[in-house]
C-alpha positions, 0 to 999 in steps of 0.5 A, a space after each residue: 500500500 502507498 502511505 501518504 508520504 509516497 504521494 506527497 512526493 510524487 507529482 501528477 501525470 497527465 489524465 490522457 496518459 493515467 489508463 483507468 480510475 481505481 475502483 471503490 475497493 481500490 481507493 478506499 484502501 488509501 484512505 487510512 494514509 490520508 488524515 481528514 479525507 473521505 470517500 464519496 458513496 459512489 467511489 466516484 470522488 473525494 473530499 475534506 471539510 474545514 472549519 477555518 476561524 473567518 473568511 480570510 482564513 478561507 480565502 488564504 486556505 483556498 489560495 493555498 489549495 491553488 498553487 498545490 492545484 497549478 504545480 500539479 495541473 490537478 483542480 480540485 472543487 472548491 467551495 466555500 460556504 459561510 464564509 468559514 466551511 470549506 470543502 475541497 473536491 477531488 476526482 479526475 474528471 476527465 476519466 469519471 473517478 479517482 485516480 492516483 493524482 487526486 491522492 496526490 494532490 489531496 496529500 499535499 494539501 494536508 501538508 498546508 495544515 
């Protein structure tokens, strides 16, 4: 199993070139390695909730989560509600499901804290 210190270090591929998403199975084994991260019921994506102290904590969060998104050439959904709850989104859009970049980028926004 990859831990969350081999996906950090890792950079992502492009979408045309990464074959097939993993299954459900498949990437709900990665989860034990990646703190905060859940899976959707559908397999299809994944998300973590934050609870920020105000709207520029939300903003600063966000901007964060872009430049991990822009190195990497892997966007996740954002959403910012209540001007404090955010919600990162990941999938691989291109291909319908979860693939190897979104547990790359998911860990490397856990590094922001």
């Amino acid at each position: 199993m990859t831990t969350l210190i081999d996906f950090s270090k890792k950079k992502c591929l492009p979408c045309e070139g990464m074959g097939k998403v993993m299954s459900k199975q498949e990437a709900a084994e990665q989860f034990n390695n990646l703190p905060g991260w859940v899976l959707a019921d559908d397999g299809k994506s994944m998300e973590r909730a934050y609870v920020l102290k105000n709207f520029a904590q939300g903003v600063d969060k966000i901007n964060r989560i872009k430049d991990i998104a822009e190195s990497e050439g892997h966007h996740p959904d954002l959403h910012l509600t209540g001007f404090k709850n955010l919600k990162v989104v990941l999938s691989t859009h291109a291909l319908g499901g979860i693939t190897e970049n979104d547990f790359i980028v998911a860990a490397k926004i856990n590094q922001l804290g």
